[in-house]
N, C-alpha and C positions, 0 to 999 in steps of 0.2 A: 523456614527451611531453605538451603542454600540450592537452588539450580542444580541440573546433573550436569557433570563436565560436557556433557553430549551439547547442555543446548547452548552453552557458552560457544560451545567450539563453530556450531552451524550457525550461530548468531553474528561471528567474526567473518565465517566463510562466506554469508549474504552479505556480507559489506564489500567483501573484495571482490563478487561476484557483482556489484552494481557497478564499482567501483571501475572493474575489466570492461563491462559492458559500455559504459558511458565513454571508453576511451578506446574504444574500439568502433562506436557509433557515428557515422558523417555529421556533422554538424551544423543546421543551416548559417549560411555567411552572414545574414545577418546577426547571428548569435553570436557566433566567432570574433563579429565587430566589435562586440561588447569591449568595455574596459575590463581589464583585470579584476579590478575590487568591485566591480558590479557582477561581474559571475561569480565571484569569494562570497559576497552578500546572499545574490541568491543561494548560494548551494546550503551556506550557515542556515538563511531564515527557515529555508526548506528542514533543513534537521533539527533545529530550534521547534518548529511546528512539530512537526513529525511526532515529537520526542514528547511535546507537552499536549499536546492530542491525545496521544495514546495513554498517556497518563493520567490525568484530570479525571476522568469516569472511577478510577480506584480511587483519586486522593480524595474527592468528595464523597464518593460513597464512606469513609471511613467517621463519617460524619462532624464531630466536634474535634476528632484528633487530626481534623484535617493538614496542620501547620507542624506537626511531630515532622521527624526525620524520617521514623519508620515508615510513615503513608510513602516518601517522595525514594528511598531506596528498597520497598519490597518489589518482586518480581512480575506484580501484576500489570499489566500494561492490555490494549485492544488495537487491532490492527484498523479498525471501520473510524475512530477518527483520530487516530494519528494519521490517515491518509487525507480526513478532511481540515486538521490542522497544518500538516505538511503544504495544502493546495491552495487555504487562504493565505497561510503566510506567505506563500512565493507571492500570489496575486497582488496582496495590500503592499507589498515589496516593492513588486514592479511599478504597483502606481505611484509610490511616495518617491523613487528614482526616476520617475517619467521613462520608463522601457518599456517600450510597447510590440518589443519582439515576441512573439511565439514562444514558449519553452517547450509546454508540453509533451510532442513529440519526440523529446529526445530524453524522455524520462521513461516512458512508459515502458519501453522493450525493458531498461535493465529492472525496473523497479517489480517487473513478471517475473524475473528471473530472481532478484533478491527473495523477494517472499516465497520462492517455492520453495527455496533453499532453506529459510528460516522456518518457513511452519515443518522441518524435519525435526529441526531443535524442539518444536514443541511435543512431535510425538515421540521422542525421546526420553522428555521431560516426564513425559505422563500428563501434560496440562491440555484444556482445550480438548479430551477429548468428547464422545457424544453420550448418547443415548444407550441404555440396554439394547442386544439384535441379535436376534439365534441367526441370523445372516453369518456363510460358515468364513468369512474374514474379520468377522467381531473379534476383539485383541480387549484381553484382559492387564487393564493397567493399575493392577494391585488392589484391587479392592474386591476380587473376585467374580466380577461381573463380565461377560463380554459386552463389549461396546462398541461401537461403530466410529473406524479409527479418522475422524473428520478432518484431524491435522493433514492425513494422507489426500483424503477426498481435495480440500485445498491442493497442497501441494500437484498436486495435479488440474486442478483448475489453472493454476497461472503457468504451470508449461506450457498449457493448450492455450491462453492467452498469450504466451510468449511468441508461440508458433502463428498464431491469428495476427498480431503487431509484425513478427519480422517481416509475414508474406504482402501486408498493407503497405510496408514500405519499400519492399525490394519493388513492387508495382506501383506508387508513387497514388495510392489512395488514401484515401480521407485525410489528409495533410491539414493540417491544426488540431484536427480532433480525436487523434488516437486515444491518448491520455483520455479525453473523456468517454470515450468508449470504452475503454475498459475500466474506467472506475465505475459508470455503468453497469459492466457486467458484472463486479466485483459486488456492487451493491444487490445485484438481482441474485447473486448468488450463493450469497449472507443471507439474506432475507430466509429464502427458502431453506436452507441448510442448520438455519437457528432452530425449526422444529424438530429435530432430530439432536438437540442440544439440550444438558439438561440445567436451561437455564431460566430463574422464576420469571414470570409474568411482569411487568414494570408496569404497565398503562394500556388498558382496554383489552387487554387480553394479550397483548404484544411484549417482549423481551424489551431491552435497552437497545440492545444492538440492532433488532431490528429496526426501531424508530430513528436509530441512524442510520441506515442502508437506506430507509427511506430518503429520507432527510438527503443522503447522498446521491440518489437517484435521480432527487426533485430537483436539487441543485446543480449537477453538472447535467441532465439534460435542459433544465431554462440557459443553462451557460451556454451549452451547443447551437440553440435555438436562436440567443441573440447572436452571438461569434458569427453565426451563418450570415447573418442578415449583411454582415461587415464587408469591406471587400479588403481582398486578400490579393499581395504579390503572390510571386511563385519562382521565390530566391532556390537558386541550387545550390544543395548542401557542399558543404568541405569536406572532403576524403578525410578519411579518419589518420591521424597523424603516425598508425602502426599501417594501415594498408600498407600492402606489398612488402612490407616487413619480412 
């Protein structure tokens, strides 16, 4: 069954909303440094990851049909690792380029802003939503059931994550490690939000997705833990090439 035009439509809007975002963001000078086709690089590995992250949990669950066509263009895709395929492949990038600039921070404001915009698509869609809830904003997505509209719950998670990143940066905190504080909280906030989804048990009594938010928790907080230990300039960013536009 084909997509509703709705979430095509807020699926293209989250690109141009990262898309604004990123070009409208300072960008530290040593980033700016970069060569041309080593930012073309990252930004591709980054959506190469992204893209096969999100996807790989459907194509394999389809089991033996894994290698059909249909696995690799139905609409199923997950946001918890396409974020952690998007983060390896920038990282294994940077090391195989020898750039050992920072990116992070200049991802995370738009990529808050991207996904709040898209999981509208989803509640459009009807996909993604939750749980049964006589709760009186339970939304009935055709199957006559009220449900607990989660897509919303999201979308609202990362504007308040939006607003958490823009005020870290307009005051010039936690500088390398936004990015992973909010893939942090993104994972803490999957975790919990998965009981309230009506999704089967995978392993030990845990969802799929949840043993990824794990998984994503474990990971960029050990990432934080070492990063920290590292010493770190304190390059000032480049005005954004629209300021004072």
């Amino acid at each position: 069954m084909p997509p509703h035009p709705a979430y095509t439509a807020f699926m293209i809007l989250a690109l141009l909303v990262f898309l604004l975002a990123r070009r409208l963001a300072p960008v530290p000078r040593a980033l700016a440094a970069l060569l041309w086709w080593q930012r073309l690089t990252l930004g591709l590995t980054a959506f190469v990851g992204g893209a096969l992250g999100a996807k790989l949990p459907f194509v394999f669950g389809r089991g033996e049909s894994w290698l059909t066509e249909a696995a690799w263009i139905s609409d199923g895709k997950t946001i918890t690792t396409g974020l952690i395929g998007a983060y390896l492949a920038v990282e294994l990038t940077k090391l195989a380029l020898g750039v050992r600039v920072k990116t992070g921070d200049t991802f995370a404001l738009p990529l808050a802003l991207a996904l709040a915009v898209g999981r509208l698509g989803c509640f459009f869609n009807g996909c993604c939503y939750g749980t049964a809830t006589v709760l009186p904003w339970g939304i009935d997505f055709g199957d006559g059931v009220r449900r607990h509209p989660t897509q919303l719950y999201e979308s609202l998670f990362h504007v308040t994550m939006a607003i958490v990143l823009w005020q870290l940066s307009r005051h010039h905190l936690l500088r390398y490690q936004r990015l992973k504080l909010y893939l942090i909280a993104y994972g803490t906030y999957r975790f919990f939000t998965e009981f309230i989804r009506p999704e089967p048990a995978w392993w030990h009594g845990l969802t799929f997705y949840q043993w990824a938010a794990l998984i994503l928790i474990a990971g960029m907080t050990i990432h934080w833990l070492v990063d920290a230990r590292l010493p770190h300039g304190s390059p000032e960013p480049v005005p954004s090439p629209m300021a004072g536009a």
